[in-house]
PATOR-494451 format. One record per atom (N, C-alpha, C): residue number from 1; residue in three letters; x, y, z. Coordinates in nm, 3 decimals. Atoms other than C-alpha are relative to their C-alpha. Layout:
! residues N
pos:code:east:north:up
NUM:ALA:X:Y:Z
...
END
This chain:
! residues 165
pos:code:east:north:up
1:UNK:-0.047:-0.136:0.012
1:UNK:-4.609:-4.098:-6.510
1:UNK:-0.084:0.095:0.083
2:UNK:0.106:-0.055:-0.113
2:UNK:-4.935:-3.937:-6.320
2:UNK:0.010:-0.032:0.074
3:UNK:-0.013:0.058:-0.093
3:UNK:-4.807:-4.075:-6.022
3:UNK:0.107:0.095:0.050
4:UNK:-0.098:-0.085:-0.027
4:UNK:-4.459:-3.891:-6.045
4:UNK:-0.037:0.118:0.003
5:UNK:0.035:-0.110:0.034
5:UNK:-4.626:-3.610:-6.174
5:UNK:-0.099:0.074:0.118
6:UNK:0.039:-0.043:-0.116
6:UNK:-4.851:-3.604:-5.841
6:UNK:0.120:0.038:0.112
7:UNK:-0.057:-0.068:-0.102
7:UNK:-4.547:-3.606:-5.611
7:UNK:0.096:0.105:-0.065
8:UNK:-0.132:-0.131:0.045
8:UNK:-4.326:-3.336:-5.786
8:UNK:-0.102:0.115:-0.022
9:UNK:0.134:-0.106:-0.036
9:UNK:-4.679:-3.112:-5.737
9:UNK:-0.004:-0.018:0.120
10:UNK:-0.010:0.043:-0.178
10:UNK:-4.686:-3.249:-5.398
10:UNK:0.104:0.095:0.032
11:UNK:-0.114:-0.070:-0.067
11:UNK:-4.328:-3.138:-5.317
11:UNK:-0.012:0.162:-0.035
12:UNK:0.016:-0.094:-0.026
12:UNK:-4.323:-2.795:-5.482
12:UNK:-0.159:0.079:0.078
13:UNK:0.108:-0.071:-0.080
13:UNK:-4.658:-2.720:-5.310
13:UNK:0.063:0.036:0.174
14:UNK:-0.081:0.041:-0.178
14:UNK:-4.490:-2.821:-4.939
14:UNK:0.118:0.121:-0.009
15:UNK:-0.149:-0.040:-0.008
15:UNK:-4.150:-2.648:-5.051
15:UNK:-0.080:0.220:-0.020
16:UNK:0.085:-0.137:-0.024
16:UNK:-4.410:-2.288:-5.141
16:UNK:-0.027:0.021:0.137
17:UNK:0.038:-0.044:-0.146
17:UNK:-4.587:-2.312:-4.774
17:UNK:0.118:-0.008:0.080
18:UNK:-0.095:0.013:-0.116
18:UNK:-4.274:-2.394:-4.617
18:UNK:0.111:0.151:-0.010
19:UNK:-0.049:-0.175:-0.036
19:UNK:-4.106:-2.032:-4.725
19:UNK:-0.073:0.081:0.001
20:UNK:0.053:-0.171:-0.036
20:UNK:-4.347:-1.788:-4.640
20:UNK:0.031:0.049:0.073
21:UNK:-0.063:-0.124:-0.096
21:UNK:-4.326:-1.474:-4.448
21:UNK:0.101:0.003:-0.050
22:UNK:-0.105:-0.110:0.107
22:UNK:-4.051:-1.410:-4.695
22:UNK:0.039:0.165:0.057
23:UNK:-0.043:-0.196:0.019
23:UNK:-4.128:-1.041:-4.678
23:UNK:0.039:0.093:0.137
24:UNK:-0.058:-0.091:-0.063
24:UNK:-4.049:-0.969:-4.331
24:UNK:0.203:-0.074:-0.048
25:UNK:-0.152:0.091:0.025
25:UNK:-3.718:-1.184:-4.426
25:UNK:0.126:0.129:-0.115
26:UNK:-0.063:-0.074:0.133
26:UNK:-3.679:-0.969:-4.752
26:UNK:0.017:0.159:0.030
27:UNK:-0.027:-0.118:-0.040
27:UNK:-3.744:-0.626:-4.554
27:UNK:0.094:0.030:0.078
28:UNK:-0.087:-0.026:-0.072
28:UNK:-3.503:-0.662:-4.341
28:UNK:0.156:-0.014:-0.041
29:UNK:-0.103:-0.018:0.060
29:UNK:-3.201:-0.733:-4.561
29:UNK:0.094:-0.148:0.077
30:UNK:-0.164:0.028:-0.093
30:UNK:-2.847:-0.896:-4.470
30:UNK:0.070:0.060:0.028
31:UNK:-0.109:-0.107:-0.080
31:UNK:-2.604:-0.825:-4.229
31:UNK:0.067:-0.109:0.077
32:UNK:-0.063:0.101:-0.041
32:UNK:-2.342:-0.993:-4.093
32:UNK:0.007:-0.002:0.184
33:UNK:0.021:-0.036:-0.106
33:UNK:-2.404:-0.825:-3.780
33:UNK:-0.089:-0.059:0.065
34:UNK:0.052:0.090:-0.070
34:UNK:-2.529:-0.977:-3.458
34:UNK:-0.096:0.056:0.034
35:UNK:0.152:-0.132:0.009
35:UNK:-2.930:-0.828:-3.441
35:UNK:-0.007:-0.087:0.179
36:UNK:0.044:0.006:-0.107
36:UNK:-2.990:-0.809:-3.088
36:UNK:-0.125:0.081:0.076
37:UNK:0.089:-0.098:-0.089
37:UNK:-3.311:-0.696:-2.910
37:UNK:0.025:0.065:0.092
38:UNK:-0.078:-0.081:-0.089
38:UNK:-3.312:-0.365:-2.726
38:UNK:-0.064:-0.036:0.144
39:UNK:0.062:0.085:-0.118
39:UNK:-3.374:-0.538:-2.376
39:UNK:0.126:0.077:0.075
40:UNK:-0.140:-0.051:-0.093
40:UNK:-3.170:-0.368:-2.094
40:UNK:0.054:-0.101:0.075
41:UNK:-0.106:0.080:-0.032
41:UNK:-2.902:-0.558:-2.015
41:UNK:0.105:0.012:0.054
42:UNK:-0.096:-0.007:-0.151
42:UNK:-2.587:-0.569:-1.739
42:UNK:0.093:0.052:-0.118
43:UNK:-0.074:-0.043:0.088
43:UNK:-2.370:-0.582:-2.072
43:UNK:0.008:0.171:-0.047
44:UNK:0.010:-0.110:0.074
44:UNK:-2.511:-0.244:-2.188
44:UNK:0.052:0.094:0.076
45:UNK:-0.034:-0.039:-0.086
45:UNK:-2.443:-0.071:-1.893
45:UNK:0.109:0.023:0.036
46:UNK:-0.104:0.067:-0.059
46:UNK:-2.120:-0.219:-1.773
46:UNK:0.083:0.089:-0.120
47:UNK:-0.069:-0.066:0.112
47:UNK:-1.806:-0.028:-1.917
47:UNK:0.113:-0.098:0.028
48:UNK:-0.149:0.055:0.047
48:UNK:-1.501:-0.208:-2.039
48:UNK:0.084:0.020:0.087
49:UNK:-0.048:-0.041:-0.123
49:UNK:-1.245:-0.234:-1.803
49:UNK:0.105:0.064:-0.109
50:UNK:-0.115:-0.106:0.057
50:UNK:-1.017:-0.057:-2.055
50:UNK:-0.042:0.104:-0.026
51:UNK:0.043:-0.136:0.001
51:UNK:-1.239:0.190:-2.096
51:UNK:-0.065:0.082:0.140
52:UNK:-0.018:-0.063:-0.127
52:UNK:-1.253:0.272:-1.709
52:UNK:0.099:0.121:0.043
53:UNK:-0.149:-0.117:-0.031
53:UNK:-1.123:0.569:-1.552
53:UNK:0.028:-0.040:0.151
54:UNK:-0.008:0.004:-0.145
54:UNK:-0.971:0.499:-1.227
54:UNK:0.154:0.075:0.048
55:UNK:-0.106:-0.123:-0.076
55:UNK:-0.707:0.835:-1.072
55:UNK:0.059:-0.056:0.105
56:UNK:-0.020:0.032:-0.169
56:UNK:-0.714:0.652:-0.723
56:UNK:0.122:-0.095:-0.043
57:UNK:-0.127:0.144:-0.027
57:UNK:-0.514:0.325:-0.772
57:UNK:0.134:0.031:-0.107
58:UNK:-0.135:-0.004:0.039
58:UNK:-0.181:0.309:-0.798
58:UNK:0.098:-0.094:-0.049
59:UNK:0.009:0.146:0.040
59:UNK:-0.194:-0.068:-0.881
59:UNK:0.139:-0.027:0.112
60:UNK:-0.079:0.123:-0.140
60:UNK:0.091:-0.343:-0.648
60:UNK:0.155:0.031:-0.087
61:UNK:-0.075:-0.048:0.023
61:UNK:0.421:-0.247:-0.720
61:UNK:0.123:0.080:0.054
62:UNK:-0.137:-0.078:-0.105
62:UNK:0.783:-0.063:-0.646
62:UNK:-0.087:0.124:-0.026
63:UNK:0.049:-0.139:-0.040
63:UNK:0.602:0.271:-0.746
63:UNK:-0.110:0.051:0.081
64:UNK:0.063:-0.014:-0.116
64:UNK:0.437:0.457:-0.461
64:UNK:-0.027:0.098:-0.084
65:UNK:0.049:-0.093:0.005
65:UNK:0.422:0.770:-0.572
65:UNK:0.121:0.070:-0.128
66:UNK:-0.019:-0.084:0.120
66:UNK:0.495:1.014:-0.900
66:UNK:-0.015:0.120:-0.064
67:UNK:0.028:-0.153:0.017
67:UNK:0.502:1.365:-0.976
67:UNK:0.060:0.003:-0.136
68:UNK:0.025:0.017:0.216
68:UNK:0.486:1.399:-1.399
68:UNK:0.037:0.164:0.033
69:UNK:-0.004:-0.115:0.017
69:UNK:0.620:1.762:-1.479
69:UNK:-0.127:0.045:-0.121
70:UNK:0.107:-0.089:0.078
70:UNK:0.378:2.001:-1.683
70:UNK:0.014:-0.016:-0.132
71:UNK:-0.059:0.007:0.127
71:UNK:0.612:1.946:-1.985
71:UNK:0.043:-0.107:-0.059
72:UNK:-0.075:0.108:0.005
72:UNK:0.675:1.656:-2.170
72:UNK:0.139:0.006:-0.038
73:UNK:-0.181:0.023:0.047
73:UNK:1.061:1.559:-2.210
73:UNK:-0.001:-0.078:-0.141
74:UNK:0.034:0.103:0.155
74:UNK:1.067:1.487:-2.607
74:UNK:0.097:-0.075:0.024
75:UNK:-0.104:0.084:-0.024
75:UNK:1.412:1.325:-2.576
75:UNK:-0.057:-0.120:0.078
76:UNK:0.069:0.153:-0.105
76:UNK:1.260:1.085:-2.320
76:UNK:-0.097:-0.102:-0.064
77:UNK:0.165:0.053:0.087
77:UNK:0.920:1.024:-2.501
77:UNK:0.059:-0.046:-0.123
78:UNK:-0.066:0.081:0.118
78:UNK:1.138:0.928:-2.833
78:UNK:0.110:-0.113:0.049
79:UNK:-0.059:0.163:-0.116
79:UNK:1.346:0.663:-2.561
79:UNK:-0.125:-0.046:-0.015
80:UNK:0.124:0.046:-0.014
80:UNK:1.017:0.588:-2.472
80:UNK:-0.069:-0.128:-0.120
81:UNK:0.088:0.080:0.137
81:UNK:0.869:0.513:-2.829
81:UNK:0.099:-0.088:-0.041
82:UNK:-0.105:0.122:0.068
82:UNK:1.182:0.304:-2.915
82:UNK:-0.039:-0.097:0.081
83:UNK:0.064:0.177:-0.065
83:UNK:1.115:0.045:-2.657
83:UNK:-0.112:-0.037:-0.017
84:UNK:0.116:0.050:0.024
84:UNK:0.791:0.064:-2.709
84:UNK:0.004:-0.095:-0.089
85:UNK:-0.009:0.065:0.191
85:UNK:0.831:-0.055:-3.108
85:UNK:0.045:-0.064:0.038
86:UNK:-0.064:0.165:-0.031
86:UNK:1.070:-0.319:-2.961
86:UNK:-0.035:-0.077:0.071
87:UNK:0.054:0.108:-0.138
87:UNK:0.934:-0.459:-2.638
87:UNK:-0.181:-0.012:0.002
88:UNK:0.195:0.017:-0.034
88:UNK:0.557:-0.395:-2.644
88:UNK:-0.081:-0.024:-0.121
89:UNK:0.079:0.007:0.113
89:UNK:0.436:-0.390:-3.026
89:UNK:-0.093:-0.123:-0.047
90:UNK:0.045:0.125:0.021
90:UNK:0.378:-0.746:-2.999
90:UNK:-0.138:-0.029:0.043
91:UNK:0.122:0.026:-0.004
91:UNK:0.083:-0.752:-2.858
91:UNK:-0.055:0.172:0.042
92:UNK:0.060:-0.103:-0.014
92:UNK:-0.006:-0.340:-2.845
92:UNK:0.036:0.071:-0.086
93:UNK:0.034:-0.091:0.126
93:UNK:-0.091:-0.090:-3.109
93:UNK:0.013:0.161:0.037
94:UNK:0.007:-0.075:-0.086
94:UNK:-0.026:0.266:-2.973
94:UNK:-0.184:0.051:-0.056
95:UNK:0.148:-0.038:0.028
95:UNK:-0.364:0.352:-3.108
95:UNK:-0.127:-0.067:-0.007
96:UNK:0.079:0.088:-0.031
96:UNK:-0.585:0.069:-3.113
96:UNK:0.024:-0.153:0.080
97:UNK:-0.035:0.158:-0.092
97:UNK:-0.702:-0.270:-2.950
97:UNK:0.105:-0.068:-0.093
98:UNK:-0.032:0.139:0.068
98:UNK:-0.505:-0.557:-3.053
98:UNK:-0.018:-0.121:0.077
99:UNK:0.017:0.121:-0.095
99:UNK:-0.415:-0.844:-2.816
99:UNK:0.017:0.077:0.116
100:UNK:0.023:-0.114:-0.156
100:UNK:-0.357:-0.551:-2.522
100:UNK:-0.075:0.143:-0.060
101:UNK:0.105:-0.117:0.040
101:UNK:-0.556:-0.230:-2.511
101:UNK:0.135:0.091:-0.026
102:UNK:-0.097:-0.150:0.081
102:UNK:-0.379:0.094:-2.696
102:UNK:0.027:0.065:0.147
103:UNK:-0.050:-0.101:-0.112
103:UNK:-0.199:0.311:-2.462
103:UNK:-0.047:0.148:-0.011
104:UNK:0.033:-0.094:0.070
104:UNK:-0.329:0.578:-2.660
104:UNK:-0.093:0.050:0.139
105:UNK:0.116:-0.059:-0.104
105:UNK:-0.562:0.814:-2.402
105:UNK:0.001:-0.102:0.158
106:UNK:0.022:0.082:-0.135
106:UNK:-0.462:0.595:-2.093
106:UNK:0.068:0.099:0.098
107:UNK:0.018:-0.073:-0.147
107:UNK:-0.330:0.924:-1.883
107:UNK:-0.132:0.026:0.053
108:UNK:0.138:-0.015:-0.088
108:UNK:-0.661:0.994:-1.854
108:UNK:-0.097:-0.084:0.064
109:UNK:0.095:0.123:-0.095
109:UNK:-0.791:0.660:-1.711
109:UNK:0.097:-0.080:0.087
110:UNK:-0.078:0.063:-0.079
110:UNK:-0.487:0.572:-1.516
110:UNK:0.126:0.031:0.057
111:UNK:-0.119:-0.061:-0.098
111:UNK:-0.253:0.677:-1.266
111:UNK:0.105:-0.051:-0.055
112:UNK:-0.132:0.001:0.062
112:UNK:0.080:0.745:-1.396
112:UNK:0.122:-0.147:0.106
113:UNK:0.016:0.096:-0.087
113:UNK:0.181:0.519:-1.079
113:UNK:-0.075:-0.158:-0.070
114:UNK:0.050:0.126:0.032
114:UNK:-0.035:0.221:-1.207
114:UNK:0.040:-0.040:-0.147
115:UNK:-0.080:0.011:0.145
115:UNK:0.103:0.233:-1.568
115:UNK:0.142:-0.086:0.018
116:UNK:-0.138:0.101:-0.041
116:UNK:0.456:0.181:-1.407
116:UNK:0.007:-0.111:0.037
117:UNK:-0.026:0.075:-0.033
117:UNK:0.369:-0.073:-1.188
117:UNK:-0.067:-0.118:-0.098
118:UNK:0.001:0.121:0.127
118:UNK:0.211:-0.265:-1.517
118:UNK:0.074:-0.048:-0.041
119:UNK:-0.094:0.031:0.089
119:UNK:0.499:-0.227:-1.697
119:UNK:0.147:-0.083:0.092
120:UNK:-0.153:0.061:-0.152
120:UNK:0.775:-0.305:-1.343
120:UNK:-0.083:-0.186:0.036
121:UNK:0.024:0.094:-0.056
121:UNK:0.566:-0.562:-1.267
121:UNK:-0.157:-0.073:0.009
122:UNK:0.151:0.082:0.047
122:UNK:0.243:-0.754:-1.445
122:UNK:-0.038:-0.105:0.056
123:UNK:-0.004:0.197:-0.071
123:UNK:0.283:-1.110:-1.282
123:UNK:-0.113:0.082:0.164
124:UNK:0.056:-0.012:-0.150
124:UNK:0.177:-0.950:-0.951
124:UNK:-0.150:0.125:-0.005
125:UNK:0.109:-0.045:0.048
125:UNK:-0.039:-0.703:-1.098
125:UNK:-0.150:-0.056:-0.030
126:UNK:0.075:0.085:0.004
126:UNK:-0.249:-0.946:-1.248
126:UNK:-0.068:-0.113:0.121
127:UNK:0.037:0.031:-0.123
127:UNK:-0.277:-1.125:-0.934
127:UNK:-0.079:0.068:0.058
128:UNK:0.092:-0.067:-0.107
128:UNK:-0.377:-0.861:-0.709
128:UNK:-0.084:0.154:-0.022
129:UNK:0.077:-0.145:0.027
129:UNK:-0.489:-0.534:-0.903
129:UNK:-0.142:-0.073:-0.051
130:UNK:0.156:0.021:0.037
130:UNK:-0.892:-0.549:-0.956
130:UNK:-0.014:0.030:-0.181
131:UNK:-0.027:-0.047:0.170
131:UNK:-0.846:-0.330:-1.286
131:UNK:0.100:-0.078:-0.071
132:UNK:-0.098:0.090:0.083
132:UNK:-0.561:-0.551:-1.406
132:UNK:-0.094:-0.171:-0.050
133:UNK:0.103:0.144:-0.031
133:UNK:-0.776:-0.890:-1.340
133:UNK:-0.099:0.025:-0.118
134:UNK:0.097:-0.060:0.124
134:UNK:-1.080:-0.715:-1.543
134:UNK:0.060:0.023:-0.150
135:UNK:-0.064:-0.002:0.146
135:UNK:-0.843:-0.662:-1.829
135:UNK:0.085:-0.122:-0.056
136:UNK:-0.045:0.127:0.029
136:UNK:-0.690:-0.997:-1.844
136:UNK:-0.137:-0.049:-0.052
137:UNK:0.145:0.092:0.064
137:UNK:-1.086:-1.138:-1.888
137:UNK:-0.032:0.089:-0.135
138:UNK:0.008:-0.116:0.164
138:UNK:-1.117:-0.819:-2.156
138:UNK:0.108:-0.051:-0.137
139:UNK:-0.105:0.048:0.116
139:UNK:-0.825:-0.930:-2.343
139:UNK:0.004:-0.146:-0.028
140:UNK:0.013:0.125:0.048
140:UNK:-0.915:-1.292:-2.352
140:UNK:0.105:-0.097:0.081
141:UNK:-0.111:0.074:-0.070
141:UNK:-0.665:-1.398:-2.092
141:UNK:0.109:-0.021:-0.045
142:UNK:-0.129:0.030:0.012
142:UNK:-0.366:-1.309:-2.262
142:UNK:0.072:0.132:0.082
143:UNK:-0.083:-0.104:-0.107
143:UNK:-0.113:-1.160:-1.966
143:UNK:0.076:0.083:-0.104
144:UNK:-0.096:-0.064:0.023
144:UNK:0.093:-0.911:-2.025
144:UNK:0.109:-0.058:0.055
145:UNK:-0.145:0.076:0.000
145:UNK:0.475:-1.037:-2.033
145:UNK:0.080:0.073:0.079
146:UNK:-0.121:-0.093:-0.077
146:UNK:0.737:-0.894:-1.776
146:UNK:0.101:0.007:-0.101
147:UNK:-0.139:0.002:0.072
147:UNK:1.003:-0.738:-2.012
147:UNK:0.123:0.028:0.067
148:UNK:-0.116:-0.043:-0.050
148:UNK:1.236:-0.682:-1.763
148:UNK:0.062:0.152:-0.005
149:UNK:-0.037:-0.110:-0.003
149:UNK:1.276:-0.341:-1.826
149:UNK:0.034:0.127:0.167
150:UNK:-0.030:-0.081:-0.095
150:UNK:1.436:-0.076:-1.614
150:UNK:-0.092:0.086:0.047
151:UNK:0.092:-0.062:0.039
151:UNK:1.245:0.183:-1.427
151:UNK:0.016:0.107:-0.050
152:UNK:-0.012:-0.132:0.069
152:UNK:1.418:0.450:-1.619
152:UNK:-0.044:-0.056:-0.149
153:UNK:0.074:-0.010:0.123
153:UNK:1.307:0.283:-1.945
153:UNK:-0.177:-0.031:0.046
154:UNK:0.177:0.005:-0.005
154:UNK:0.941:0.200:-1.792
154:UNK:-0.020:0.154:0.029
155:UNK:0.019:-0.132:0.015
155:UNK:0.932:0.584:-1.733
155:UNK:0.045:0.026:-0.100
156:UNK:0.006:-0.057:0.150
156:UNK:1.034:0.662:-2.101
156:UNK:-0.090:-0.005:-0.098
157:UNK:0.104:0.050:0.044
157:UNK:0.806:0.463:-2.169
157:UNK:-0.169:0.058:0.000
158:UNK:0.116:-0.094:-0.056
158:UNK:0.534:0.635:-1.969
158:UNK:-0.034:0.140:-0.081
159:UNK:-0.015:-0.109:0.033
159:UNK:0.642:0.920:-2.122
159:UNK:-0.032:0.051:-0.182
160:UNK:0.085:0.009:0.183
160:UNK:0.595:0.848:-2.470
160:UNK:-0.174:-0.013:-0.015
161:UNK:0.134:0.025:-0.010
161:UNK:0.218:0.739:-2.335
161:UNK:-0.080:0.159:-0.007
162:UNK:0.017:-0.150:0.002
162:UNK:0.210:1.119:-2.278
162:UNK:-0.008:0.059:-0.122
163:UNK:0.037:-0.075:0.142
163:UNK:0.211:1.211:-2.617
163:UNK:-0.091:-0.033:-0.109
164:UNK:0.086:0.038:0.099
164:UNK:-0.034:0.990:-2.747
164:UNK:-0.154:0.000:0.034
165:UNK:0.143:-0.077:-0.083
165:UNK:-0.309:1.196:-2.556
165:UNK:-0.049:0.120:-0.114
END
């Protein structure tokens, strides 16, 4: 029995030294969150390509060029939001990420021009726009889908994007 009774003193002695430093363990809590040291890094820096602003490009596409009136057309912008809810919901949220970035605040990071030619025409987009490319690796490599849409509903469409500024 003094034999067992040495190793089960043995073990909890080993199993004590083997958790110390506990207390920075215990000061610091849980979190499910990923603790990263503040080390400057390319990541930290680097902005999202959905959260880029880029005015210039007009992305690959039938649209060249676009002149947006001062006013939005509600009639249009409620066309607009109907296709949206039917053709795009699937993978976009008008307000947040999902599997594509929200349209929500994208006049201000993207030529009314490059919107269209997303929506006229993603296959080639993805190919050859820089900002399209960057948001395919952002979104995990899932394309955006050609819905075939007209470009009087991809401008209703646009137009509904207008109101969710």
């Amino acid at each position: 029995m003094s034999k067992s009774l040495k190793y089960v003193s043995l073990f909890l002695i080993v199993l004590l030294i083997s958790c110390g430093d506990n207390e920075k363990n215990e000061k610091e809590g849980f979190s499910y969150e990923k603790k990263t040291e503040s080390k400057s890094s390319v990541s930290e820096t680097t902005l999202l390509a959905s959260q880029k602003t880029d005015l210039n490009n007009k992305g690959t596409g039938p649209i060249t060029s676009m002149e947006l009136p001062e006013t939005i057309d509600q009639d249009m912008a409620r066309n607009g939001e109907r296709l949206f809810m039917k053709l795009c919901t699937a993978c976009h949220r008008p307000d947040k990420k999902f599997i594509g970035p929200e349209p929500k605040g994208i006049m201000d990071r993207r030529t009314p021009e490059w919107i269209m030619n997303m929506i006229l025409n993603p296959e080639e987009m993805l190919r050859k726009d820089p900002l399209a490319k960057e948001l395919l690796v952002e979104f995990n490599y899932a394309p955006m889908i050609k819905q075939e849409v007209t470009q009087e509903d991809a401008r209703a469409i646009l137009e509904y994007y207008r109101t969710l500024n």
